[in-house]
N, CA, C and O atoms as a DFTB+ gen file, in Angstrom:
392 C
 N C O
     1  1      90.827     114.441     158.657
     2  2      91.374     113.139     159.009
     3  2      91.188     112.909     160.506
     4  3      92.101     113.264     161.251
     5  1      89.953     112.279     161.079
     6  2      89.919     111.710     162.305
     7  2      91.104     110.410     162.699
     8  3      91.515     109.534     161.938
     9  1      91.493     110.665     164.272
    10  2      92.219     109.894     164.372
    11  2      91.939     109.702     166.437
    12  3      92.443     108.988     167.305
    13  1      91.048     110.615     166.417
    14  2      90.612     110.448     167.895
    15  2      89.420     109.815     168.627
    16  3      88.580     110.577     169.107
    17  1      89.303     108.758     168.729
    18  2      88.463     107.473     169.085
    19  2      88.028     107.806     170.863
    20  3      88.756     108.219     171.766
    21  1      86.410     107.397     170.885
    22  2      85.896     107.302     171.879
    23  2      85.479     106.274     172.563
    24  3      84.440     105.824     172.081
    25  1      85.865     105.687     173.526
    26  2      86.073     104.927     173.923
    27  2      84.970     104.586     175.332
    28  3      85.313     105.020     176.432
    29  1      83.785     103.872     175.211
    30  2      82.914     103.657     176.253
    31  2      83.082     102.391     176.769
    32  3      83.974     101.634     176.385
    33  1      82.131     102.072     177.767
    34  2      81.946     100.860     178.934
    35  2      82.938     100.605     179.401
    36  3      82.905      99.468     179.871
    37  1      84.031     101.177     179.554
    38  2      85.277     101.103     180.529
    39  2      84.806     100.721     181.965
    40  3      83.865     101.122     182.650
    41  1      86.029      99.583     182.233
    42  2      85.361      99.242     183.633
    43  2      86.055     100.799     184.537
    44  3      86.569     101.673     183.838
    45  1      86.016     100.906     185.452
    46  2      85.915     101.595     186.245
    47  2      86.998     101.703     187.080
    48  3      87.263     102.680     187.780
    49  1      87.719     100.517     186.981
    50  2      89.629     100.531     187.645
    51  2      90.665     100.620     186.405
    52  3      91.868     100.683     186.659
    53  1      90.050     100.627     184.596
    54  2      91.001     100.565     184.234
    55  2      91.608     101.908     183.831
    56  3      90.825     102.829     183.598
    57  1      93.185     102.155     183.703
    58  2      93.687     103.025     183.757
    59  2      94.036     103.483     182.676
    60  3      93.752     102.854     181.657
    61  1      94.717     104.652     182.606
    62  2      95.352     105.515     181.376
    63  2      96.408     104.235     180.519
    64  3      96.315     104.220     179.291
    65  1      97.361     103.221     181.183
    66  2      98.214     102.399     181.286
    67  2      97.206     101.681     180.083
    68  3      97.141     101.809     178.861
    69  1      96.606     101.020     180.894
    70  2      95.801      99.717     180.512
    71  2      94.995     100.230     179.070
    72  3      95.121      99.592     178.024
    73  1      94.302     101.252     179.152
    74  2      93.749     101.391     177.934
    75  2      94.456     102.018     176.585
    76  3      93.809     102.104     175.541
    77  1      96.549     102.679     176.717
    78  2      97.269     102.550     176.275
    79  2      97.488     101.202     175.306
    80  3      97.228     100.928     174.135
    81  1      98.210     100.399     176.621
    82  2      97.946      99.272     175.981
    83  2      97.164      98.049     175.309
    84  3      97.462      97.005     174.730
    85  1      96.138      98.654     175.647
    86  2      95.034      98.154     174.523
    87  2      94.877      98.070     173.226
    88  3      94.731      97.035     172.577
    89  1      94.918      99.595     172.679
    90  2      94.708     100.078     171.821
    91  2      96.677      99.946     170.753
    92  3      96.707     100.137     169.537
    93  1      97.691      99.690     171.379
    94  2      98.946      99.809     171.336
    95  2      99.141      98.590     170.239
    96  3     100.067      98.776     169.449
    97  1      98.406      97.395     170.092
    98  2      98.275      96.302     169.725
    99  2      97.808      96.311     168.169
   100  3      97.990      95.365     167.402
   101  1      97.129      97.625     167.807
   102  2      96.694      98.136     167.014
   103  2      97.010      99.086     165.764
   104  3      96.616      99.193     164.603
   105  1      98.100      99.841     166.769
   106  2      98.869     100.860     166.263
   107  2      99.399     101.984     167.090
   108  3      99.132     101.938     168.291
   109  1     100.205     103.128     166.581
   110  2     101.016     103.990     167.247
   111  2      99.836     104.938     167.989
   112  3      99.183     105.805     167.409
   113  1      99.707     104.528     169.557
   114  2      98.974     105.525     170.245
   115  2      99.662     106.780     170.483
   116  3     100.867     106.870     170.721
   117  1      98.860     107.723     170.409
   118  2      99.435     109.392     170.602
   119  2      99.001     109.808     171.448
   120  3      99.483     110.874     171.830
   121  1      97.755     109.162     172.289
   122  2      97.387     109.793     173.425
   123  2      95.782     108.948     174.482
   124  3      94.606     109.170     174.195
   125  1      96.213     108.118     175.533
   126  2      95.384     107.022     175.961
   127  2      94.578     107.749     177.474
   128  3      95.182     107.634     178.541
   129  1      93.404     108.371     177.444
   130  2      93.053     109.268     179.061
   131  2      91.399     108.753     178.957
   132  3      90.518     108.812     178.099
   133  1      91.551     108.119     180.611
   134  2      90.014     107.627     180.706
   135  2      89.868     108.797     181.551
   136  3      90.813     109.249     182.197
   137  1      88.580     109.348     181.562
   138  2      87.889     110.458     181.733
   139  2      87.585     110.052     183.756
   140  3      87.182     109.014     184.283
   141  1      87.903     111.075     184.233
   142  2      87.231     110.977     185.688
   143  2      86.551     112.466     186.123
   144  3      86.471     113.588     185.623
   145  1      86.254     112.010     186.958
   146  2      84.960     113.218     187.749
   147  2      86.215     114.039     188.836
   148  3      87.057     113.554     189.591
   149  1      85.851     115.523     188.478
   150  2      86.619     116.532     188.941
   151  2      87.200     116.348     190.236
   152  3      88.383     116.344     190.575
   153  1      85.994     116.175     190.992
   154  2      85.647     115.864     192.082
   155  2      86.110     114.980     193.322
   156  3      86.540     115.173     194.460
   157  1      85.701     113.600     192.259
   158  2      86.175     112.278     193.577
   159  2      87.707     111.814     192.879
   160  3      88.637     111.192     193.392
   161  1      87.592     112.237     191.859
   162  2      88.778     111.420     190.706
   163  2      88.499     109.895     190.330
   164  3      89.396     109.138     189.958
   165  1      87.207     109.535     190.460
   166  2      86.976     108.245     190.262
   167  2      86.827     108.534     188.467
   168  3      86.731     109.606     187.870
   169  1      86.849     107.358     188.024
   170  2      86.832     106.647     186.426
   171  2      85.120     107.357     186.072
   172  3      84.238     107.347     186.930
   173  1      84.930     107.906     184.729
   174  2      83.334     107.613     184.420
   175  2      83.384     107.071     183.371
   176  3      82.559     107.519     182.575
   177  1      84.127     106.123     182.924
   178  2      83.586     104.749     182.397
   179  2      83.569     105.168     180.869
   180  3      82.891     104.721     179.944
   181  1      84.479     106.114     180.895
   182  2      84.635     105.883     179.167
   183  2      86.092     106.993     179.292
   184  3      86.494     107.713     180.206
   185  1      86.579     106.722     177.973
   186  2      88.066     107.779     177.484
   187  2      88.012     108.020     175.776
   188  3      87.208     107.808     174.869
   189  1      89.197     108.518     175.909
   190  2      89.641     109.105     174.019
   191  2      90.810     108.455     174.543
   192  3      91.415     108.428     175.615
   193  1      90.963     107.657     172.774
   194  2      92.486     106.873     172.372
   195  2      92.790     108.166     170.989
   196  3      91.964     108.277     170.083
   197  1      93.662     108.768     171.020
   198  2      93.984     109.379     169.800
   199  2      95.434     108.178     169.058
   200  3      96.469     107.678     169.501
   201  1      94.735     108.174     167.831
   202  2      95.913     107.047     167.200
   203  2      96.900     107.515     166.160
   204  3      96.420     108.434     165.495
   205  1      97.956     107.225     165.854
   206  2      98.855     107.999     165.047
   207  2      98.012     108.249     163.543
   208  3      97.993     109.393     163.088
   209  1      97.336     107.154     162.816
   210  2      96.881     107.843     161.413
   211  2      95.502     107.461     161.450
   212  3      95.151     106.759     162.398
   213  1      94.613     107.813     160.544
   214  2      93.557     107.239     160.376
   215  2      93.032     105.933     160.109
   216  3      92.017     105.455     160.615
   217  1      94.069     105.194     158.979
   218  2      93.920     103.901     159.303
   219  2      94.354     103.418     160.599
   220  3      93.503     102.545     160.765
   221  1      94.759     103.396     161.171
   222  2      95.392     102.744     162.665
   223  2      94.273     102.789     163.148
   224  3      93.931     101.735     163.683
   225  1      93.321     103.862     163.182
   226  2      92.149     104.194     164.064
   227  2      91.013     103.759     163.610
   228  3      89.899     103.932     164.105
   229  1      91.294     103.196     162.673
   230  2      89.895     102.322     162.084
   231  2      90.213     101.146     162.230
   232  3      89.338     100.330     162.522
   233  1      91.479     100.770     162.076
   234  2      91.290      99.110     162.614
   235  2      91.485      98.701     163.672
   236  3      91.530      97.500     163.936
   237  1      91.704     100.007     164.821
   238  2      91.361      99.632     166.214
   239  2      89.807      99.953     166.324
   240  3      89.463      99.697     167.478
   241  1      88.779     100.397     165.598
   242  2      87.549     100.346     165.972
   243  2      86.942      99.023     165.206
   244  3      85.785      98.715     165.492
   245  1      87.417      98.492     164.570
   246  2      87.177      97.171     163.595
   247  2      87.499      96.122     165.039
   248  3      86.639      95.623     165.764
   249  1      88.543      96.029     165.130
   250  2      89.173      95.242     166.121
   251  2      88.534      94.950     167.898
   252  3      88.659      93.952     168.607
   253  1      87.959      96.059     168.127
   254  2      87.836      96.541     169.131
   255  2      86.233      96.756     169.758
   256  3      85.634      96.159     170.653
   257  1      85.924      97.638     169.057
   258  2      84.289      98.138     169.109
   259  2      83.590      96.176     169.819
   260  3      84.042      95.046     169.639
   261  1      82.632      96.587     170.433
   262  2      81.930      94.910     171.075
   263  2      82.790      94.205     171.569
   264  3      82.487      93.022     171.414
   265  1      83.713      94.335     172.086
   266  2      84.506      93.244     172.381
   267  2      84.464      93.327     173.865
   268  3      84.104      94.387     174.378
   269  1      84.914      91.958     174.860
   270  2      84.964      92.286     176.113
   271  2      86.350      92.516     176.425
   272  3      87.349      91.970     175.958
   273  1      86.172      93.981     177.838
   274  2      87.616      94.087     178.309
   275  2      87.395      94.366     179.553
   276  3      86.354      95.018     179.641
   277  1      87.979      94.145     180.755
   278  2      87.762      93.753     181.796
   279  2      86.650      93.553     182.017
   280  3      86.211      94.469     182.711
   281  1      85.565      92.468     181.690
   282  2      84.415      92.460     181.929
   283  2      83.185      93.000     181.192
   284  3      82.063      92.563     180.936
   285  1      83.865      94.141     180.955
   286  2      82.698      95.111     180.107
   287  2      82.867      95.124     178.925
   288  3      84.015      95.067     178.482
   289  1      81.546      95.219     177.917
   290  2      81.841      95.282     176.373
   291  2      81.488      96.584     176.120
   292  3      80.447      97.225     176.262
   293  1      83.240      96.977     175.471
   294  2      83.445      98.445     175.001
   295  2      82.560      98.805     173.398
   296  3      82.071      98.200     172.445
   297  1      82.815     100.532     174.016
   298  2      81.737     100.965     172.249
   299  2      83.150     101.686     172.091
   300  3      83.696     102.430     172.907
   301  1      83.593     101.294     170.876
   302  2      84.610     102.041     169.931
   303  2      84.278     102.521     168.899
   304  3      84.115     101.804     167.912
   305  1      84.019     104.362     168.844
   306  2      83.906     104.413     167.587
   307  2      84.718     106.196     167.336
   308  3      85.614     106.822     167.902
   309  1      84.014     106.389     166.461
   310  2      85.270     108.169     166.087
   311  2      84.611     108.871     167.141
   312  3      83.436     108.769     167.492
   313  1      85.716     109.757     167.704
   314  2      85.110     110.659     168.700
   315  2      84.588     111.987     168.156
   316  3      85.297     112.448     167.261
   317  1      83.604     112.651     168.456
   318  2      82.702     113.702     168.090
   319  2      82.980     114.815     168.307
   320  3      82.658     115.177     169.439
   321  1      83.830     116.125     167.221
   322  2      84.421     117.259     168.002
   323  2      83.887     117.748     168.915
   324  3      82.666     117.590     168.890
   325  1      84.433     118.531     170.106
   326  2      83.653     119.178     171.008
   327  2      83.049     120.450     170.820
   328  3      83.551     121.545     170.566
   329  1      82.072     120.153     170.965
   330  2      81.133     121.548     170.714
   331  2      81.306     123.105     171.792
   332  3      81.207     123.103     173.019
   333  1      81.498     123.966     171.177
   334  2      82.081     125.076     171.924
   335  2      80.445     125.775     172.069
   336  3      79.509     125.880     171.277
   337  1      80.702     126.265     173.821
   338  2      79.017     126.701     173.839
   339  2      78.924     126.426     175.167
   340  3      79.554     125.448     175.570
   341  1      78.167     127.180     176.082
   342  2      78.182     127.338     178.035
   343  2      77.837     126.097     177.878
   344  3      77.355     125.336     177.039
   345  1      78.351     126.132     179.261
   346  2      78.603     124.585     180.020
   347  2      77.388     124.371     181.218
   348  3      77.140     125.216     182.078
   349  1      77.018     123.673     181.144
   350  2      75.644     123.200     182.353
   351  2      76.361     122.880     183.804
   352  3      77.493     122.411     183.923
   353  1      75.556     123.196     184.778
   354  2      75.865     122.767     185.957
   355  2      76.177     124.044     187.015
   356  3      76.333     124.030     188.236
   357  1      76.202     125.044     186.139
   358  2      75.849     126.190     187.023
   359  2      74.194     126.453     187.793
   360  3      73.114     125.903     187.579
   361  1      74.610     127.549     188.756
   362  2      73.047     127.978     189.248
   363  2      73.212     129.416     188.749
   364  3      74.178     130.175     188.678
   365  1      71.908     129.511     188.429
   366  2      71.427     130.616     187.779
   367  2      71.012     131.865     189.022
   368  3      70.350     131.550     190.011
   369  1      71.344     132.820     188.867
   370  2      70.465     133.775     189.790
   371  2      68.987     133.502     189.974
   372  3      68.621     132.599     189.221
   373  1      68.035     133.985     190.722
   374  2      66.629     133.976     190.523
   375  2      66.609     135.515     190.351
   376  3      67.397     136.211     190.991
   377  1      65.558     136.140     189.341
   378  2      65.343     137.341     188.921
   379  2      64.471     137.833     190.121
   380  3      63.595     137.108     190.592
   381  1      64.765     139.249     190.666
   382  2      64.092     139.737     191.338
   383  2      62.791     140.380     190.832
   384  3      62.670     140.958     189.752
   385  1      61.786     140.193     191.804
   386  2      60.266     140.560     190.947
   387  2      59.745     141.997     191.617
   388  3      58.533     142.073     191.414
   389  1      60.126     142.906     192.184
   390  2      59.890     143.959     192.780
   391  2      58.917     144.992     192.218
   392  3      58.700     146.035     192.835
């Protein structure tokens, strides 16, 4: 039973708040976090809405998916478990050739 929705084209100021209440209109949110970079803490333009049941979470992607919100037209659809498995963005040693 999916109930955790991915949430793209987020503008870039909107908040945990705002995309709460978005999705709130819809049904019982359980959990509203737009994704930011470790780093600067700026927005990268997409989040996960987890919704109380499965229907709730389909008729916020019915409702929702193409639509404009601050400007930008969001992609709503089921979010994709996360795949367990090394993570990119490391540096690798260089092998010594001796």
């Amino acid at each position: 039973m999916q109930k955790k929705l991915y949430v793209g084209g987020l503008s870039y100021s909107v908040t945990d708040e705002q995309l709460r209440s978005l999705f709130a209109a819809h049904g019982t949110v359980e959990s509203a976090n737009v994704v930011r970079d470790k780093s600067s803490d700026s927005s990268r333009g997409f989040g996960f809405v987890e919704m109380s049941t499965q229907e709730e979470a389909e008729k916020a992607i019915a409702a929702l998916n193409n639509t404009q919100f601050e400007g930008r037209s969001l992609n709503v659809n089921l979010a994709k478990p996360r795949e367990d498995g090394p993570r990119g963005g490391g540096r690798s040693r260089p092998q010594n050739r001796w």
